[in-house]
C-alpha positions as a Markdown table, in Angstrom:
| # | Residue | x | y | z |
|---|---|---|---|---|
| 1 | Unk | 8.8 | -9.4 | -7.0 |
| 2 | Unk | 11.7 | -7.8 | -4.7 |
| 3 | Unk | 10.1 | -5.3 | -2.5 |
| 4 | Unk | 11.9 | -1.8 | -3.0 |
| 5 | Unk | 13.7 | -3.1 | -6.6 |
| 6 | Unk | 12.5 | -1.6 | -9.6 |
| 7 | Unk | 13.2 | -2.7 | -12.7 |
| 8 | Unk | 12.5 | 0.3 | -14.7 |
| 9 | Unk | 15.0 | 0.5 | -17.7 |
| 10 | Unk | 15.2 | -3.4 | -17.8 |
| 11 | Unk | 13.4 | -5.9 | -20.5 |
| 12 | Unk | 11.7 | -8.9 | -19.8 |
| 13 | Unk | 10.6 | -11.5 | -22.3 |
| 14 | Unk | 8.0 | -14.0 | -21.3 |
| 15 | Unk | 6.8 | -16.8 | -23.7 |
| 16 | Unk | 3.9 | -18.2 | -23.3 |
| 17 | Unk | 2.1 | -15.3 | -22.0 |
| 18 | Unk | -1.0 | -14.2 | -23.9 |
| 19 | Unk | -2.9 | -16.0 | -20.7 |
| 20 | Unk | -2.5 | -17.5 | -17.7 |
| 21 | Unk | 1.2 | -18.1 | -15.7 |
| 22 | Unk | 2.8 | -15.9 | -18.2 |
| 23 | Unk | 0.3 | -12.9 | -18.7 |
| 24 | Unk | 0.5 | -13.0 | -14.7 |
| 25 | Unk | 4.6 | -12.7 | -14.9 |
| 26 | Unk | 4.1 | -10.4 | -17.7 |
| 27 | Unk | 2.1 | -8.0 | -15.0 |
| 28 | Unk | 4.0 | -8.1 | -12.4 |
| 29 | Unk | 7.8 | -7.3 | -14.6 |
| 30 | Unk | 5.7 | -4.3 | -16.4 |
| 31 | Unk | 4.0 | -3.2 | -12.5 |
| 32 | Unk | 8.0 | -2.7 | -11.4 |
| 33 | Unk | 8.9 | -1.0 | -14.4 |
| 34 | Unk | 10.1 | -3.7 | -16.9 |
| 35 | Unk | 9.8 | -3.4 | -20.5 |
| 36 | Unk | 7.8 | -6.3 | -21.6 |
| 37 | Unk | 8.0 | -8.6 | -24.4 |
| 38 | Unk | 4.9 | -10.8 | -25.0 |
| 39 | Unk | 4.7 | -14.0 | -26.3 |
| 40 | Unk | 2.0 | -16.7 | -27.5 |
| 41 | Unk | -1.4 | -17.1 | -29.5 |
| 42 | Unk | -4.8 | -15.8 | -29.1 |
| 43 | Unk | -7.2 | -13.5 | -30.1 |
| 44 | Unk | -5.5 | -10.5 | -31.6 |
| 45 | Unk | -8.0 | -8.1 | -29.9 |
| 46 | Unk | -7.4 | -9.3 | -26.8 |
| 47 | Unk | -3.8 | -9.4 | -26.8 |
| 48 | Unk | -3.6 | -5.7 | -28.1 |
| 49 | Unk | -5.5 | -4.9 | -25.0 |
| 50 | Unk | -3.8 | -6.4 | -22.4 |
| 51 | Unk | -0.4 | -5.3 | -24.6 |
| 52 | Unk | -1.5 | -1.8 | -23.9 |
| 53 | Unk | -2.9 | -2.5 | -20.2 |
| 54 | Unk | 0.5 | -3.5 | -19.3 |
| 55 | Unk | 2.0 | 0.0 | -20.5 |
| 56 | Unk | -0.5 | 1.4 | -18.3 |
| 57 | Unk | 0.7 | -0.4 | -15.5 |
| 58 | Unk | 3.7 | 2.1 | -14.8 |
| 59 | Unk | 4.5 | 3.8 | -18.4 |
| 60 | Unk | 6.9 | 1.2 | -19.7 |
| 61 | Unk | 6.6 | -0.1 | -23.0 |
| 62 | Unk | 5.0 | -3.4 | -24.0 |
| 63 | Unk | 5.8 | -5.6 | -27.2 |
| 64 | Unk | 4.0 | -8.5 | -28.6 |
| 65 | Unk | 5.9 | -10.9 | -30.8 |
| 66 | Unk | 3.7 | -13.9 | -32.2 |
| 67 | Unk | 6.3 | -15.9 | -33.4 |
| 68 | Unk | 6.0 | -19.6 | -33.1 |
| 69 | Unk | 8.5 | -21.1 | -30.8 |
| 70 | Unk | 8.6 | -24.1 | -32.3 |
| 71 | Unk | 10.9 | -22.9 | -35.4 |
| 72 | Unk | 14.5 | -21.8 | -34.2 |
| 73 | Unk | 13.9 | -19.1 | -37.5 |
| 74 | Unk | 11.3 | -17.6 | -35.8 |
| 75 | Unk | 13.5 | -17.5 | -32.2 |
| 76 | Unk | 15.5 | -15.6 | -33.4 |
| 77 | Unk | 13.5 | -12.9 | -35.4 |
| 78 | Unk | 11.4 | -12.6 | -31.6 |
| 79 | Unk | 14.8 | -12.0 | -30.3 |
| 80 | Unk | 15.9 | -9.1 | -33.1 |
| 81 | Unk | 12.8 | -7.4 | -32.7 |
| 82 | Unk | 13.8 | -7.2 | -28.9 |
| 83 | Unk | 16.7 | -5.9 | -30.1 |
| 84 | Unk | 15.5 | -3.8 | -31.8 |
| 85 | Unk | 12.4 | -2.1 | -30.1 |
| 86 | Unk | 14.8 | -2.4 | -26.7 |
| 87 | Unk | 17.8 | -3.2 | -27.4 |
| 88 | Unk | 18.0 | -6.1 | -25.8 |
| 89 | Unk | 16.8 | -8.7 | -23.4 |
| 90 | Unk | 17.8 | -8.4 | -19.3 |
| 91 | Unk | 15.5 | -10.9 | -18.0 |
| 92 | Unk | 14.4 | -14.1 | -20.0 |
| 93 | Unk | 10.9 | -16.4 | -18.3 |
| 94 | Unk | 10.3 | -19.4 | -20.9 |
| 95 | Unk | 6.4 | -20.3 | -20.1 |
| 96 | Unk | 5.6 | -21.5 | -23.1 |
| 97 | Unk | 4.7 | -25.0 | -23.3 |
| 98 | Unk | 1.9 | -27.7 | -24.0 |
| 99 | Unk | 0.6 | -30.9 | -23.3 |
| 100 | Unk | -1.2 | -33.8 | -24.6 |
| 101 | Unk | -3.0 | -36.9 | -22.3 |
| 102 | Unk | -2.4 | -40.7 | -24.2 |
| 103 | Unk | -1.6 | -43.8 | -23.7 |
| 104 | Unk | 2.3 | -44.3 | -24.5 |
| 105 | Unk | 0.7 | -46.8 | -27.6 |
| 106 | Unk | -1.8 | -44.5 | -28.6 |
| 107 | Unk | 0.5 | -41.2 | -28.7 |
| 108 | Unk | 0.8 | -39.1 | -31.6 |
| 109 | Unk | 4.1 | -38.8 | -32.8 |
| 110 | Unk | 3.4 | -35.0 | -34.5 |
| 111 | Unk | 2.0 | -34.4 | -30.4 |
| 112 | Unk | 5.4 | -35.8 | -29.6 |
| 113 | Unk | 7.4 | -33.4 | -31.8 |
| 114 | Unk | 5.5 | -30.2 | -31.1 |
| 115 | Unk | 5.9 | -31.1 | -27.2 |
| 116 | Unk | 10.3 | -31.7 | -27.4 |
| 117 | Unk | 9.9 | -28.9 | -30.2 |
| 118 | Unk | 8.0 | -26.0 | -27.6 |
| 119 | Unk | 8.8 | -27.0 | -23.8 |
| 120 | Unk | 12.5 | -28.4 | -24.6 |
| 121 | Unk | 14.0 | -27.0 | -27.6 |
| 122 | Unk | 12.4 | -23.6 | -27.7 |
| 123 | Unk | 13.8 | -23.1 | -24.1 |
């Protein structure tokens, strides 16, 4: 982040970030004062505790949205309950994504799909 900026006032939305790359993104927006949407699967436990550990991080609000990328439907209701909850989106980080390891013969076409679907389309 931008020593000396704060983004308090502004939302961020970051897919793919119930772990890893994106949960770390997530932190950092809510530590300068970003709203934060959430995005991705996981243990709903879990992600209602690090939801509400990055409120705590400086008093901005934090949303989780478990919509599936993959469906342009479901894009869009993520996006109205940004709306909604903030008004809007200032910052957009698209994390999401996935993988799978085969040879080119022995590659699933459904693999296929879901990979265009999440890390190309969904962007």
């Amino acid at each position: 982040m931008t020593q000396g900026k704060s983004l308090t006032g502004k939302t961020a939305l970051v897919t793919g970030s119930t772990s890893g790359i994106g949960l770390a993104y997530a932190r950092a927006l809510a530590g300068e004062g970003a709203n934060v949407v959430i995005n991705g699967f996981g243990d709903a436990a879990a992600i209602e505790a690090e939801r509400q550990a990055l409120e705590g991080l400086s008093g901005a609000a934090a949303l989780y949205s478990g919509h599936d990328l993959t469906k342009p439907e479901e894009i869009e209701a993520m996006m109205k309950e940004a709306a909604d909850q903030f008004g809007g989106v200032d910052i957009l980080i698209n994390n999401a994504g996935t993988q799978h390891v085969a040879p080119v013969e022995e590659f699933p076409v459904d693999k296929w799909n879901l990979i265009i679907a999440l890390n190309l389309v969904s962007a």
